[in-house]
C-alpha positions in Angstrom: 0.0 0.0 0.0 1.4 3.6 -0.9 1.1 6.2 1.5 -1.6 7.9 -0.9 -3.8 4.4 -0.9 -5.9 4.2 1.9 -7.9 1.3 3.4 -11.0 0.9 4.2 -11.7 0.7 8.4 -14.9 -1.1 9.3 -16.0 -1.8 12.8 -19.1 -3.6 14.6 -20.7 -1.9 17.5 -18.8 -3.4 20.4 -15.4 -4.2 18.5 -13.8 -0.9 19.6 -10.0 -1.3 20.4 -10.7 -0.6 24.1 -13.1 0.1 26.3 -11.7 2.6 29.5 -13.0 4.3 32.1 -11.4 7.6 32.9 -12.3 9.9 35.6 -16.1 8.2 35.6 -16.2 8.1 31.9 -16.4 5.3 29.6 -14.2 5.9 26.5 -14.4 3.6 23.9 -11.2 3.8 21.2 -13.8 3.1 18.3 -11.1 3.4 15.4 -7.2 4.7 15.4 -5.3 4.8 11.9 -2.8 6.8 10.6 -4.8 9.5 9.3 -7.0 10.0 12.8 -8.6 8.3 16.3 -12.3 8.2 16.4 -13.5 7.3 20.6 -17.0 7.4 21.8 -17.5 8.7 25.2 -20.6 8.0 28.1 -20.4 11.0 30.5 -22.8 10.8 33.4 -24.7 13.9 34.5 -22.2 16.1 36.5 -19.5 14.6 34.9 -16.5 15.4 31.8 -12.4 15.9 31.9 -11.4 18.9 33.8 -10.2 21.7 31.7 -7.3 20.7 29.4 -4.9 21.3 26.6 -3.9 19.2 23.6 -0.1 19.8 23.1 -0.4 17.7 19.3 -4.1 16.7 18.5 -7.1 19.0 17.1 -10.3 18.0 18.5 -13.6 17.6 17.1 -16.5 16.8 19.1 -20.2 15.7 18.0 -22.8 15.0 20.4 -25.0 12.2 20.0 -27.2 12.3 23.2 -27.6 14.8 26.4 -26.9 18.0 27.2 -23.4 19.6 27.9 -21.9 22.7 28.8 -18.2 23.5 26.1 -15.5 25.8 27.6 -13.2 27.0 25.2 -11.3 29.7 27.1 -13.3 31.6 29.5 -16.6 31.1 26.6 -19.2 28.8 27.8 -22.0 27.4 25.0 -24.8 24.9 25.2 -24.3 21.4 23.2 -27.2 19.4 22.8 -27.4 16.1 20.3 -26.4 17.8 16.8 -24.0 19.9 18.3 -20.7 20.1 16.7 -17.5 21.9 18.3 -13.8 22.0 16.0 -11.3 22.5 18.7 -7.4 23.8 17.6 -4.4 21.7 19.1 -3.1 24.4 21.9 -6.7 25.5 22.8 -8.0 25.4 26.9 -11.5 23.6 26.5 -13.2 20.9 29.2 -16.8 19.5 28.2 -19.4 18.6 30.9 -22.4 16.8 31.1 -25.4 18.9 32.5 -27.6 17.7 35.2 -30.4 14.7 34.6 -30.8 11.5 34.5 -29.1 9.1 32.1 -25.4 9.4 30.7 -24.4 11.9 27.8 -23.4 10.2 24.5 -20.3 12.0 22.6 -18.1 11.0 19.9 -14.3 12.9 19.5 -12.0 12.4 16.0 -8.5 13.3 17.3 -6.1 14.3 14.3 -3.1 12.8 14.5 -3.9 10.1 16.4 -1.8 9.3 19.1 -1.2 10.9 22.2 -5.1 11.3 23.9 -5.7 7.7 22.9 -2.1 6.2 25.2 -3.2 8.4 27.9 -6.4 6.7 28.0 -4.7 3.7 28.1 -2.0 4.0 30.1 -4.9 5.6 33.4 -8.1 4.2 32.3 -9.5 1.0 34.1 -10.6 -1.1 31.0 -13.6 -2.6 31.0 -13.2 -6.5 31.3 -16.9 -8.1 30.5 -19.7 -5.6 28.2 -22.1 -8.3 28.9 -22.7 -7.1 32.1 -24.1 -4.0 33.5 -22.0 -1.0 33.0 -20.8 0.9 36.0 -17.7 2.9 37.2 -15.1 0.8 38.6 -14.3 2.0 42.9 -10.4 1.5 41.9 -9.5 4.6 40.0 -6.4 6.0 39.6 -5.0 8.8 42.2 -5.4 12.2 40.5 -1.8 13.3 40.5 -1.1 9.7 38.7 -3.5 10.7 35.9 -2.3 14.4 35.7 1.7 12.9 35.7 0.6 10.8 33.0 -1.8 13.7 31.1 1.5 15.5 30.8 3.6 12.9 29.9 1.8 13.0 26.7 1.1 16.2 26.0 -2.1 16.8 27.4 -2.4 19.3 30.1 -5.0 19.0 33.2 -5.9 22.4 34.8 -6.4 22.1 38.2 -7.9 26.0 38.2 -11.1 27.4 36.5 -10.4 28.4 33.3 
């Protein structure tokens, strides 16, 4: 294959290349190529990564289901399923999941791939059998292990408002 061919990626539902929970959020790696990573996220109400940086990827974030609140900066807008957000490598943005009842459904292309999808690796508590019901695990990485490791990859947690 030349490096202008490219292949075609297919995946079923539940074949993503890992299922993690990070910070009480299931992230699903749903595709990672050489061109971009595609992960799928389930926030619960209350819930999202703290503010952050992307030292190499550009973001882009589509909501499939609930209602969250994106910071980019000191800006705060409404995204509700349909909304679409095109975040810049170098850019201070944290997404959270308004109050209510059931989870928040998200999916993020990261361009290049790489570095967000090892640092979900490398913290995240995978998730060992889908069959059964879904649910944070009580064994979660200390904060300062997952900051140590954010940074480590590029990705910078803020510990302060933004």
């Amino acid at each position: 294959m030349t490096k202008t061919e490219r292949r075609v990626a297919r995946q079923a539902r539940d074949e993503g290349k890992a299922a993690l929970w990070v910070l009480g959020e299931l992230h699903t790696i749903r595709v990672r190529d050489e061109a971009y990573a595609l992960l799928d996220s389930a926030t619960p109400p209350g819930g999202g990564l703290p503010p952050h940086i992307h030292r190499d990827q550009d973001e882009a974030i589509y909501i499939l289901n609930g209602e969250y609140t994106l910071v980019i900066e000191n800006e705060e807008s409404r995204m509700v399923p349909g909304s679409f957000a095109s975040i810049p490598r170098g850019t201070v943005h944290a997404l959270k999941k308004l109050a209510g009842d059931a989870p928040g459904l998200s999916l993020t292309i990261l361009t290049p791939p790489g570095a967000m999808e090892r640092f979900l690796e490398e913290v995240g508590v995978p998730v060992v059998d889908r069959s059964v019901s879904l649910a944070p695990p009580k064994d979660a990485p200390e904060m300062e292990d997952v900051v140590a490791s954010a940074r480590r990859h590029g990705i910078y947690l803020l510990t302060r408002p933004v």
